[in-house]
N, C-alpha and C positions, 0 to 999 in steps of 0.2 A: 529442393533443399540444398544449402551451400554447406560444403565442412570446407573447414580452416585449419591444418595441422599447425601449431605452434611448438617451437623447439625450445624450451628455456634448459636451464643446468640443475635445475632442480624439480622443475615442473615436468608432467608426458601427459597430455590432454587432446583432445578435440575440441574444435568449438565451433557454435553454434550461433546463427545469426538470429536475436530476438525477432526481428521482424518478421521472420520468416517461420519462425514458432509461435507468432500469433496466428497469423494465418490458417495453420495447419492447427490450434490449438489443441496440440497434444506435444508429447516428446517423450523421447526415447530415452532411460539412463539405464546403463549396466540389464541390459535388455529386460526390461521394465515399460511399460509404457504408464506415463503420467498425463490422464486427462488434466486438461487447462479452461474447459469451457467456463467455468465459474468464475474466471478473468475475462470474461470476453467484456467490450464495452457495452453496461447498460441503459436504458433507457426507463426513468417510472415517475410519476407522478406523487407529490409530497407534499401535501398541507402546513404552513407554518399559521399557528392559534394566532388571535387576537389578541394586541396587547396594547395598553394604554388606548393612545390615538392610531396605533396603526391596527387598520383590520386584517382579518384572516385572508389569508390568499396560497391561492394553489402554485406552486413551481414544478419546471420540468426540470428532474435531476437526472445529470449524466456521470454516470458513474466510471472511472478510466483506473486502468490500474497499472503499475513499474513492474521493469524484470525483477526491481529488488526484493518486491513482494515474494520470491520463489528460490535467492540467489544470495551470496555472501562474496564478502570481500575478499580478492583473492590474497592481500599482503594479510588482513585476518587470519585468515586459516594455514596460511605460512607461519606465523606467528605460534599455532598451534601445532604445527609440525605436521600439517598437511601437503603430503610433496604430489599427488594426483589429483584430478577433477575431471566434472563432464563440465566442461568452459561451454559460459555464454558470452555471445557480445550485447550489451546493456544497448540501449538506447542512445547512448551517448558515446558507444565505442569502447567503454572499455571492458575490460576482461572479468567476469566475476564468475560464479562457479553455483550450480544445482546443488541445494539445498533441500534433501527430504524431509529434515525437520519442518524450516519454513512452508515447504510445499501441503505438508499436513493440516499444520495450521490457518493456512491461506485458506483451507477450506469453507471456513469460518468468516473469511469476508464480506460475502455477496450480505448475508445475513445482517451483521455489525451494520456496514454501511447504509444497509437500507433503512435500518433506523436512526439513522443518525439525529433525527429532526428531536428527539428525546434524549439522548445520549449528553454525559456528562465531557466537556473537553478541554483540554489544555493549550497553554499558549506554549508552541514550541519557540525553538535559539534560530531557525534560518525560516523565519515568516511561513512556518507553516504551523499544521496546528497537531494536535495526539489525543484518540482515544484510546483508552483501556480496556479492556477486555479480560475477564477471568476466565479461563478456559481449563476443563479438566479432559487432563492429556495422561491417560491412564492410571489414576487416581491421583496425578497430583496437578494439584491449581496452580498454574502461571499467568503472571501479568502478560497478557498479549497488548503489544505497545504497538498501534496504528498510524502513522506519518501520514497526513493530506496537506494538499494546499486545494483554495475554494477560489470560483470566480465566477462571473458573470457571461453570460455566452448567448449573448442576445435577448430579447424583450421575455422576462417569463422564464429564464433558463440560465441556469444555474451549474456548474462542472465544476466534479469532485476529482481529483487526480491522488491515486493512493501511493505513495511516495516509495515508502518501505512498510513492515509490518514485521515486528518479530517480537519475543523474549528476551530483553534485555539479561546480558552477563552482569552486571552490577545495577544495584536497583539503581532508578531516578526519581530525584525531586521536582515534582512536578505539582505547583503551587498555584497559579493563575488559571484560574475557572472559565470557562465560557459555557454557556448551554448551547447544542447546536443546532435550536434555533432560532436563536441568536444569531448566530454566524451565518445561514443563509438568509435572512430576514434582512442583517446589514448589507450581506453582498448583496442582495436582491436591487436594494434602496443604495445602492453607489455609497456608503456609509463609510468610515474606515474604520475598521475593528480594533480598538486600543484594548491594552493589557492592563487589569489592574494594576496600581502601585503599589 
């Protein structure tokens, strides 16, 4: 394991390299330890039904998931007048911050995802796509809002990449349906997925 002391004016943190927390999937906060294996990359087999002219056929879906799925923005919670974190480095470098709420809920994804082929979904704003999820988090129901983007990953196979996943602070209008699947059916068939107008 790599630690990274960062010194800001406002911030006192440690941070942690994603990569290196997957590997080990687990991780340590405020001497805690959080299992991650239910992020690990899956492997399963999905049926998308017969429709019209196209027949039924089996795909291999792989299932991948972000640090954001566990993690929040560190200007976010600045915002909020959070001046400490357990810092992670994301994927992409930058700085974001262990979230126990998120990590709660994330628990909840292997589940979501695997059915996705039923699952009601949205057209998101940066070409990805959202499911919803109602999830009751100690008597009370929150929209659990799930970020993927879908693609093709050779003859019969199919890769889900889970972007982010959390409870939206202000609701969203989310108007554009897709069944999904739909959406692996067109990835499957090199198709492009248009948005209703």
């Amino acid at each position: 394991m790599i630690w990274i002391i960062l010194n800001f004016k406002r911030w006192s943190w440690s941070a942690m390299q994603w990569d290196y927390i997957k590997e080990d999937l687990k991780i340590e906060v405020d001497a805690v330890n959080y299992d991650l294996e239910h992020l690990k990359t899956s492997v399963d087999t999905v049926t998308i039904p017969a429709k019209g002219r196209y027949p039924e056929v089996k795909l291999t879906l792989v299932l991948k998931y972000s640090s954001h799925c566990v993690t929040e923005g560190k200007q976010w919670l600045l915002r909020k007048g959070v001046t400490a974190c357990s810092s992670i480095i994301d994927e992409g470098g930058q700085e974001r911050c262990f979230s126990k709420e998120r990590y709660k809920l994330s628990l909840s994804l292997p589940v979501i995802m695997k059915d996705i082929v039923e699952k009601q979904c949205y057209f998101g704003k940066h070409r990805n796509f959202i499911v919803v999820e109602q999830l009751d988090n100690f008597g009370q129901i929150q929209k659990y809002h799930v970020f993927f983007n879908i693609r093709k990953k050779g003859k019969g196979r199919i890769e889900i990449y889970v972007e982010s996943a959390y409870v939206p602070v202000h609701s969203m209008k989310l108007h554009k349906k897709v069944k999904g699947f739909v959406l692996l059916g067109k990835t499957y068939r090199g198709e492009k997925i248009k948005a209703p107008k």
